[in-house]
N, C-alpha and C positions, 0 to 999 in steps of 0.2 A: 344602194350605193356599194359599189366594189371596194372590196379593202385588202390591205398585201400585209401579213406577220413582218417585221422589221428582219426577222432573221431569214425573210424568203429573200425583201428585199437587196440584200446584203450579199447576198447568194448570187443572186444576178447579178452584182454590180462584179465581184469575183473571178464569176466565168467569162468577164470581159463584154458580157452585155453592154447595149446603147442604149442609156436613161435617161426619162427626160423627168430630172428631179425638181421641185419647184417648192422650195423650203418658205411658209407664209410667217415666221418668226416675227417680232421685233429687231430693230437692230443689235438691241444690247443683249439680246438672247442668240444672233447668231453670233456675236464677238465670241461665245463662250465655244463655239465649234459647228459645222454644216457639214454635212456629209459631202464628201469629193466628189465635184462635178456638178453638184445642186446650184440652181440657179438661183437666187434671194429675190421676192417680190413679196411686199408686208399684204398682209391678208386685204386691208383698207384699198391695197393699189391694185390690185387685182381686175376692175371692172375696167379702170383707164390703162391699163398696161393687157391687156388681153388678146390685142393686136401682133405681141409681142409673143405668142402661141403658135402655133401651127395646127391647122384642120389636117386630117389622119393620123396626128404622132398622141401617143399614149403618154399623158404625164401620171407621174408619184407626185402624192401631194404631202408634204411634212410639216408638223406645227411644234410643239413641246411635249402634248397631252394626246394628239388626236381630234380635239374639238374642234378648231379654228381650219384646220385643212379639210376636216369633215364638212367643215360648211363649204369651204373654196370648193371641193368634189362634188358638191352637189352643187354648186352656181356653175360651174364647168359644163357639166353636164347638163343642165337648162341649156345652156347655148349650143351644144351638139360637140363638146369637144370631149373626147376620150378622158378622163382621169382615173386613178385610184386612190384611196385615201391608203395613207400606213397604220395602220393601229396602233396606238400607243404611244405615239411619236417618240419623238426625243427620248424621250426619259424612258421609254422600252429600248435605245439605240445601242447595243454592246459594243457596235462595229466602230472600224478607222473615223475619226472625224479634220477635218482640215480647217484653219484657224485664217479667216476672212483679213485681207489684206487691209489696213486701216485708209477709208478713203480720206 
């Protein structure tokens, strides 16, 4: 399984990079901040919402810890789609975070 230093990824977002970020949080864990531009899909949703992927484009996959996207990274990649896991997730994140519009 690929995995990206939080502070690589952060780096890319920076230089103006196009990420295709897919944060597997709970809801009441991304209320507390997501990384800008990160898309929210709960780990759980992930198998019925995969449609909602694209074959060629490269996902970051983000959890709190690292475990939970660690697993979404590797169900990803069973199916033949591109991902990286972030190490450490969240709680490694130093960088900007953007506060989820309340649906």
């Amino acid at each position: 399984m690929k995995e990206i230093q939080p502070a690589e990824l952060a780096e890319k977002l920076k230089s103006g990079e196009k990420l295709n970020i897919i944060d597997v949080r709970e809801d009441e864990e991304v209320a507390g901040g997501i990384i800008p531009g990160a898309k929210h899909i709960r780990l759980g949703e992930i198998p019925e919402r995969i449609n909602e992927l694209e074959e060629g484009k490269h996902y970051y996959m983000v959890c709190r810890s690292g475990g939970r996207s660690g697993r979404a990274t590797e169900y990803l990649e069973a199916k033949g789609i591109q991902a990286t896991n972030m190490a450490g997730g969240m709680l490694a994140w130093e960088d900007d975070v953007e506060i989820p519009d309340e649906k």
